[in-house]
Every structure is written in C-alpha cells, then in structure tokens.
N, C-alpha and C positions, 0 to 999 in steps of 0.2 A: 417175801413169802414164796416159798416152792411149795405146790401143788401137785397132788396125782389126781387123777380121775380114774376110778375104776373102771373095767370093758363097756360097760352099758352106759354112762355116762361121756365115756371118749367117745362112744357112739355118736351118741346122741350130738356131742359138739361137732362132731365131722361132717356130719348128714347135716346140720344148722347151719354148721360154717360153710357148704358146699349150698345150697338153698334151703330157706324153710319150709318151703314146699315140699320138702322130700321128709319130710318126718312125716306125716300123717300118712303117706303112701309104703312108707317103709315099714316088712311085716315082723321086724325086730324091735320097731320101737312104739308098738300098739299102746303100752300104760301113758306115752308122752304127747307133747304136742309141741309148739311154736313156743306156747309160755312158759315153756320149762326149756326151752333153748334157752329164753331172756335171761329167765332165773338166774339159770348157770353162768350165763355168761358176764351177768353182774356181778356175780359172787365170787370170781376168779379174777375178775380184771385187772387189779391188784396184782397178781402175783408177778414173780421174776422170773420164774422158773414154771415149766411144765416137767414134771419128772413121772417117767412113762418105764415099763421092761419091758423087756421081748416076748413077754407072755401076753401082754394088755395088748399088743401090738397086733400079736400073731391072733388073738381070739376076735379082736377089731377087724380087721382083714377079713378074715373070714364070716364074719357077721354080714360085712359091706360085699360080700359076695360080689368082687368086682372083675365077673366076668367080661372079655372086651367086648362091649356095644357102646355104642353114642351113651345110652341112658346113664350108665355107669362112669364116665369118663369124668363127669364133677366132683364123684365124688372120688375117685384113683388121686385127683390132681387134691383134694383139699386131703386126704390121709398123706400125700406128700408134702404137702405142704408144713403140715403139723408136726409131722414126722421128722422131717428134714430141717425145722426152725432153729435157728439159732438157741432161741428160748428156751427147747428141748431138750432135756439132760435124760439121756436113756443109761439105767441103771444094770448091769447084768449080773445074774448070781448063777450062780451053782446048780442045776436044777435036782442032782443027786444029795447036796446039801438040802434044799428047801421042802424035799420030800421026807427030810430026816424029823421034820416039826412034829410035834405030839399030834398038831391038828392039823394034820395035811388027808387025812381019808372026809373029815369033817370040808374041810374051807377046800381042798383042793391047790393045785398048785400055785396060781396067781394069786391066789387072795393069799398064801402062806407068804411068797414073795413079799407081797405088798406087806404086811406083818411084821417081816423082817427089816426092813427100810428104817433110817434115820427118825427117829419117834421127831422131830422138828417138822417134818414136810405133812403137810395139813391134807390127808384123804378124805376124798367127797366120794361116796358110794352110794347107793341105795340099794344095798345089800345088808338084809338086816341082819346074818351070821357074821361077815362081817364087820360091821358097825360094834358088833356086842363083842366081838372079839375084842376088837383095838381098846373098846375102853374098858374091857376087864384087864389089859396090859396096863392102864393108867394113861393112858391116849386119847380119852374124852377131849380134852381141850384143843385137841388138832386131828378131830374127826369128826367129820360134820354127815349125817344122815340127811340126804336131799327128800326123803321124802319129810321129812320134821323141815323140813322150807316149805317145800310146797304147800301143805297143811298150812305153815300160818302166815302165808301170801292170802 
C-alpha cells in the first residue's frame, strides 16, 4: 500500500515522529493532539510507500518553521529523516500543468497535485474540499477523511 498524507497530517506525523510533546505546543496543529499522532500512525503502518510532492514538502517546511535554534533541531532531523527515507517516493509534476485543473483557483495547487496522482495511492487528508473532491473522481475507496477516524475512535 502507498500512502500520501496531505500538508497537515505530514505535519502532524513529523512533529509526533520528532516528540509527542511538540504537538500540543505547536501553533499549527491546535485541532490535534498525541491521540491523533497514534491514530495515524496505526492507520499507515501498513504501508510501503510514503509518496509525498514538492509542494506537501515545501508547505511542511514552512509550517515547521524551522528556524536554526536548539528547539527546532528535532524536529529539522525527523522532516529529514522522512524526507530522505528510503520508504519515500517524492512524486514531481508540472506545476504549469497542475494549475491547468478546472479546480485549481478552488483546491489550490497541492491539493490539485495530489488529485492528479495514481488513483491506487490511498490519501489520508482532513481536508474536507479535498476529501469530496477525490471521491467525486470515484476515489472514495482510497480516500480516507481523518477526521471520519477520529470521530469513530
């Protein structure tokens, strides 16, 4: 099974992966907590593949705002880590192509990306535009909405 995680859920696993201590203090991931580290990370474990683009990357990155201090250096090493994995299959498109989507002013550039991707690689998002997108494509069955998990944990 190859999985992507949308920008906020790569978040969420990098700041988890890095300490679970740092989700509750981090002020990008106020909806989350420690239990939805677990969540996730049960629900992926499985996989073979982490497949990521330069856009989930680049908005990750700059979420983890990882200017150089001590505080920040956990979590520089676990987006490297993740980043750099074997596991990791980073995908790159066109970014002039992906702007070309009917729903690129809607979804925006990473979510059109991720759209465009192998309808096989099963996205965990909690983004409800798009969530509804993917299964209005017929991609329900390898689109999982985290927040329909965490509800029925």
């Amino acid at each position: 099974m190859r999985v992507l995680l949308d920008s906020n859920l790569l978040l969420l696993w990098i700041v988890g992966g890095a300490d679970r201590n740092f989700i509750e203090s981090n002020k990008r991931l106020k909806a989350y907590g420690a239990d939805d580290f677990e969540l996730l990370n049960e629900r992926i474990k499985g996989a073979t593949k982490l497949v990521v683009t330069p856009y989930i990357l680049a908005e990750v990155s700059n979420l983890l705002d990882l200017k150089p201090t001590s505080a920040k250096r956990p979590l520089a090493v676990q987006f490297k880590r993740v980043a750099c994995a074997d596991s990791t299959v980073e995908i790159h498109q066109n970014s002039c192509g992906v702007t070309h989507s009917a729903h690129f002013q809607r979804l925006g550039l990473s979510d059109c990306a991720i759209a465009e991707l192998a309808p096989d690689i099963v996205v965990f998002t909690a983004d409800l535009d798009l969530y509804t997108h993917l299964c209005g494509l017929g991609r329900q069955d390898n689109t999982v909405n985290f927040n329909h998990l965490r509800d029925s944990v």
